[in-house]
Each structure stands twice: as structure tokens, then as C-alpha cells.
N, C-alpha and C positions, 0 to 999 in steps of 0.2 A: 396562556400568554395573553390574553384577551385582545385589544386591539393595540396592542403594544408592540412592536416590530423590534426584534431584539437586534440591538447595535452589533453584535458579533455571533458567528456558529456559536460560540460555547455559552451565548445567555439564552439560547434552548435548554431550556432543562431536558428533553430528548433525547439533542447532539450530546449532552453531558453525559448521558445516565450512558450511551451506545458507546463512545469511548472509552469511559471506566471498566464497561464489560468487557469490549475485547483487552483493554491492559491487565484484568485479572484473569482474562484465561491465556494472556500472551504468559505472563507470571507461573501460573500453573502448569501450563506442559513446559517452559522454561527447564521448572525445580523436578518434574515428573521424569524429564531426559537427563539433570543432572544426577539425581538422585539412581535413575538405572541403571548409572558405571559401576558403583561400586556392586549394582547385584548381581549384574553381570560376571564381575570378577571373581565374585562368589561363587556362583554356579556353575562356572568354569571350572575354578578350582577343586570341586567336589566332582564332576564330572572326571576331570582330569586323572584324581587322585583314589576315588571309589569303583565309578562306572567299567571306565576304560583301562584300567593299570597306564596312563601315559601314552595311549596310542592315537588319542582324540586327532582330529587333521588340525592342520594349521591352521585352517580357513573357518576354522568353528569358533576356534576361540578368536580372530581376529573380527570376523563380521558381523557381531552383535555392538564391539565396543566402537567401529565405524557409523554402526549406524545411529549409537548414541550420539558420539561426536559430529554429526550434521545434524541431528533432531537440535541440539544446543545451537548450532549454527545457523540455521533456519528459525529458530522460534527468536535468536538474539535479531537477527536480520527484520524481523516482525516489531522488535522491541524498536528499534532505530525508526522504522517507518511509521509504528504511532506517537515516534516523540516529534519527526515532521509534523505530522498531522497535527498536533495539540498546538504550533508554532501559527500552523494558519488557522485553525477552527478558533486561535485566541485571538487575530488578528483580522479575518475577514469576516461578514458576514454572507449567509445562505443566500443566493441567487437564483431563483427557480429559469428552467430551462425548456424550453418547447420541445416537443417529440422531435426527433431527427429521423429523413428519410431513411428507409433500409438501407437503401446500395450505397451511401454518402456516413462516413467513407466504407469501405468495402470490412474489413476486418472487424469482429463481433469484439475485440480488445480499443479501438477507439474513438474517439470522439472528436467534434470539432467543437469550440468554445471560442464563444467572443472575446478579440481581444482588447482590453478593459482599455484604451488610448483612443482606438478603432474599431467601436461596435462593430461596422459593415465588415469587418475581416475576419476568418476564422481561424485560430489556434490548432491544429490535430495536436492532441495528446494522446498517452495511450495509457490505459487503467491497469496499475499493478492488482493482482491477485491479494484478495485477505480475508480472512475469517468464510467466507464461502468457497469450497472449495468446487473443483470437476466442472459437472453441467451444474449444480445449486446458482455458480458461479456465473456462469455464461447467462442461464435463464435470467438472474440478477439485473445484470450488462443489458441484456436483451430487451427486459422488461423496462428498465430505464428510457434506452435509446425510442419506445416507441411510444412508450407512454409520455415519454417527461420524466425530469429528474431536478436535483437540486446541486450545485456542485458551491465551494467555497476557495478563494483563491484568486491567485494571479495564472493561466495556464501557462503563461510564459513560461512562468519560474517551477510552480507548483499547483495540484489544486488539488483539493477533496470529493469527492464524488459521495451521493447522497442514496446509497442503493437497497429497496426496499423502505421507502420513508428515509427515515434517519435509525433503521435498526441497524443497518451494516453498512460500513465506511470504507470505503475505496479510493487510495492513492492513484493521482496519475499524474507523469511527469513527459514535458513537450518532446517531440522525435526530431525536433530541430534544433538547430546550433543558433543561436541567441546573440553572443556575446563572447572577443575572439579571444579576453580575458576574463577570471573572477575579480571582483572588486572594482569596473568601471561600470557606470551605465551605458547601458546599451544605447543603441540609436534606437529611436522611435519612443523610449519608452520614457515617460513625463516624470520629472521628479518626484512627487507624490506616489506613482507608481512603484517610484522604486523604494523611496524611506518606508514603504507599507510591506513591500518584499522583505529589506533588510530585518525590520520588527521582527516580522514572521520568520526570518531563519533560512528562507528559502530564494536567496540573492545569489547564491552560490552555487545553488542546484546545478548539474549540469544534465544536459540532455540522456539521453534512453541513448549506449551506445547499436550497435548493429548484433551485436552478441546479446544483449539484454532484451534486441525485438525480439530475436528469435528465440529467447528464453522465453519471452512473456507467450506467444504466438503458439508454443509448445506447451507449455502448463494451458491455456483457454482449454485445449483440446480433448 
């Protein structure tokens, strides 16, 4: 990049190349979970029809083609959060971020971010899960929050989290209520702030409900 400061996340050729990977492997176990209904139902059926003479349980043949049908649902759920992602990595650019105390705020899932109207004030968001999973994950969060990190975005609405460098890309969206409709601007927040939201796709977002913390709170662990 030399000493050229790229106008936006996506004129890293980095942010680029780290995106493109995880949409080709979001792609891959997509087609991988689609592709294992029908073999499922094949081996069922050979099971069904060779193994057992028809006496297989019920539960045998229903629990493989469940578990494809959320593998599809979860990998699509992945697809939708890095087509966010690609809305603000094309509309903002990288913000480096000073280490944040341990205890501030308390949960290893979030962070506080300035808010871009009001430096002095902090956003809490809270960082969806992706491409690293378990502790990979947490250690990720962890090593951000102490070392420094890079995030991209409005926290208000949306932002990007930059974890491990720019190898793996973490969604996080505000655990607050913003705005008491979609499609007005909020109070506080400067026009500019918002035609940049709208661009990026993420004017709309709505907060983290209270099922979604303790989703998210649950998968850290």
C-alpha cells in the first residue's frame, strides 16, 4: 500500500483477499450441506431396504436430513452476514483502535466504539461469531480487545471488526435501541452519518434482540 491510506476497507487488498476467502468457504460448506440430502436419503434408503428389512427407528432416518437442514441454514445465515459486511468494508474505511481495558466492558463478546458524531462517547456492540470458531474465537476477541484492533463502520448501525490482522472478519451489531423507527434518522446522528449508513446498507439494522445476546453469549463459550 505504500504510503497511501486506502479511501475504504475494500482498497486493502488484505480486507479484499480475507473477505473473498471466507465467501468461498461460506459457498463450499453451503453446496457440501446441500449436496448431503440427497446422500442421505440414499443411505437411508439402502439401509432401510438391505440392512434392516424396514425396521430402522424413526429417528435415524429423520436426524441426519435435520441436521443437513440447519447446516444449509447456518452456512446461508453466514452468506447474509458477509453480504453486510461487503456493504460497509465498501463504504467505510479501517479505523485502528487502542487496546481496551479487561473489565470494560465485562463480556469477552463486546466492545465499546466511538461514536463517530461523539468521539468522547462509547458505542458497546457486541461481535457476532465467524469463521473462527470455540476458543479460536474467543482467543481472536481476546487478543484484539488487548492488543488493539481495527474495526470498519458506523457502531451505531454496523461495524466490522478486524481480528487477527485482516485474516478473519467479525460482524458486530449495537445492543442498543437507536431509532424508534427504520427509515428516519435518528437523533444525534449528523446527516453525513447517516447518507454513509444508508450506502453501506446498514441504516436499517436493528439492534441485538435479548434472545440474540444470549445466543451470541452462548456460542463464545
Amino acid at each position: 500500500m505504500g504510503d497511501v491510506t486506502p479511501r475504504t476497507a475494500f482498497d486493502d487488498p488484505a480486507t479484499l483477499h480475507a473477505w473473498q476467502r471466507a465467501r468461498r468457504r461460506t459457498i463450499t460448506t453451503t453446496t457440501l450441506w446441500v449436496l448431503s440430502l440427497p446422500g442421505f436419503f440414499v443411505l437411508e434408503t439402502v439401509l432401510w431396504e438391505s440392512l434392516v428389512g424396514g425396521s430402522l427407528p424413526v429417528y435415524v432416518m429423520v436426524v441426519p436430513i435435520v441436521v443437513s437442514v440447519i447446516g444449509i441454514a447456518v452456512s446461508d445465515s453466514r452468506r447474509v452476514q458477509l453480504k453486510n459486511m461487503r456493504g460497509i468494508l465498501a463504504a467505510y474505511p479501517w479505523q485502528d483502535h487502542a487496546p481496551l481495558k479487561s473489565n470494560t466492558p465485562a463480556d469477552i463478546s463486546y466492545l465499546k466504539l466511538p461514536n463517530p458524531d461523539d468521539r468522547q462517547k462509547g458505542v458497546s456492540v457486541a461481535v457476532r461469531r465467524y469463521g473462527l470458531t470455540g476458543k479460536r474465537w474467543r482467543s481472536a476477541v481476546a487478543n484484539a480487545r488487548s492488543r488493539g484492533f481495527k474495526f470498519a463502520g458506523d457502531p451505531r448501525f454496523g461495524t466490522v471488526i478486524a481480528l487477527q490482522g485482516v485474516n478473519e472478519l467479525g460482524a458486530a451489531r449495537p445492543t442498543h435501541v437507536l431509532a424508534p423507527s427504520k427509515g428516519a434518522r435518528p437523533d444525534g446522528v449528523s446527516e453525513t452519518a447517516w447518507q454513509r449508513a444508508q450506502a453501506a446498507g446498514i441504516s436499517g439494522e436493528s439492534p441485538l434482540t435479548e434472545e440474540e445476546v444470549r445466543q451470541l453469549q452462548a456460542e463464545g463459550k
